[in-house]
C-alpha positions, 0 to 999 in steps of 0.5 A: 772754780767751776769749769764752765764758769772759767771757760766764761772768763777766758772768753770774757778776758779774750774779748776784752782784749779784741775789743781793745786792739780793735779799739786801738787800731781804729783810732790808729788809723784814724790818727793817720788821717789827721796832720795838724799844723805844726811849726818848730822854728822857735826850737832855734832862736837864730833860725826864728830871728832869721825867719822873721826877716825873711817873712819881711822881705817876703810880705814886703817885695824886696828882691835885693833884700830876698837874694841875700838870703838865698844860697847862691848854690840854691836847688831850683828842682831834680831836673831844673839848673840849680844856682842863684842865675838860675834861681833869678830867670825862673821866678823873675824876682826883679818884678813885684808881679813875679809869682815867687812872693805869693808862693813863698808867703803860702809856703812860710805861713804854714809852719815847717819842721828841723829835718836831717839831711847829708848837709846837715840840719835844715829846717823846712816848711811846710809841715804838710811837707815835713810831718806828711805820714810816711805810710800814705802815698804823696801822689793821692793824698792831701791834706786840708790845711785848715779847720771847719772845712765843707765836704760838698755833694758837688762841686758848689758852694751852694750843694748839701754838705756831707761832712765837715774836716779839720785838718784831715787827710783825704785821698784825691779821686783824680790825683792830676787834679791837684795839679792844674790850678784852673780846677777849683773844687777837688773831688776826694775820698775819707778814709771811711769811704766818703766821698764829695768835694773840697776847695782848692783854697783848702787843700795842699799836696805833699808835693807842692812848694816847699823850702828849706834852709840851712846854716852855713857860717853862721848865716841861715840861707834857703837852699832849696824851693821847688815843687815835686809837681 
């Protein structure tokens, strides 16, 4: 082969090849801001039946139905008392008004995963909970819980639209935003550097509510439902 024509498919070779690990490390890093919803409880036709009582007792207020199915060791949080008494104080689930029926409804419409623990296999939700990326920080980062969501100039309805996101994650520009509920708009940064507004509505923390479960005796039970806030 002529030299100089060699030389120019080694060049040509190279460049391929640089074209498709560029090519494969912009899509990696875009897979990274993506956390569609997932849910496995169908993987356990025990836990699944399980599940469905629990959502009843949940969408239906019934706090003797609910106890039942809480362990009576229940994690209340890293600092709270741990424990059924405990459990019962801090959420009130006597009252229909108690804040824990709307909590537990938000948690347990969004999916979850089997996760393995030192007490065995727990399934917990939710899957912004279980499937967050391990890469990202959880303090500043967020996911968008659902599709054909606005990224507004301001924080109003009303402003331009900048973008639309579908189940994205997004890093929060004041990460103590996220934990005042009075705020309605998060103002947040794409991982291209674009920045604007979402509603709350939208988004949830890694680090909000989460529940898990565990089979104990053949009887599925919550062990745990905190907020790492």
């Amino acid at each position: 082969m002529i030299p100089y024509l060699a030389d120019l498919l080694r060049i040509s070779i190279c460049t391929l090849v640089l074209a498709g690990v560029i090519s494969s490390s912009v899509l990696a890093e875009e897979n990274l801001f993506k956390l569609e919803p997932s849910d496995e409880s169908e993987r356990d036709q025990s836990f699944l039946e399980f599940r469905n009582q629990f959502q009843q007792a949940v969408s239906f207020r019934e706090p003797e139905r609910l106890v039942t199915m809480v362990d009576f060791a229940v994690l209340n949080g890293v600092l709270a008392p741990n424990g059924m008494k405990a459990f019962a104080e801090r959420w009130n689930i006597d009252s229909i008004e108690s804040p824990i029926w709307e909590v537990l409804d938000s948690i347990m419409k969004l999916g979850g995963g089997f996760v393995r623990s030192n007490r065995g296999v727990q399934y917990c939700a939710p899957y912004v909970f279980t499937h967050f990326p391990s890469e990202l920080d959880p303090k500043k980062y967020v996911a968008i819980i659902d599709k054909q969501v606005p990224l507004k100039a301001e924080a109003d309805f009303t402003s331009d639209t900048k973008e639309i996101l579908s189940y994205d994650i997004v890093e929060l520009l004041n990460s103590e935003d996220i934990k005042n509920p009075q705020i309605e708009w998060l103002q947040v940064k794409l991982h291209d550097g674009l920045n604007g507004f979402v509603s709350r509505s939208a988004v949830r923390s890694p680090r909000d509510y989460q529940a898990c479960f565990l089979l104990r005796k053949q009887k599925w039970r919550m062990i745990s439902l905190f907020s790492q806030f």
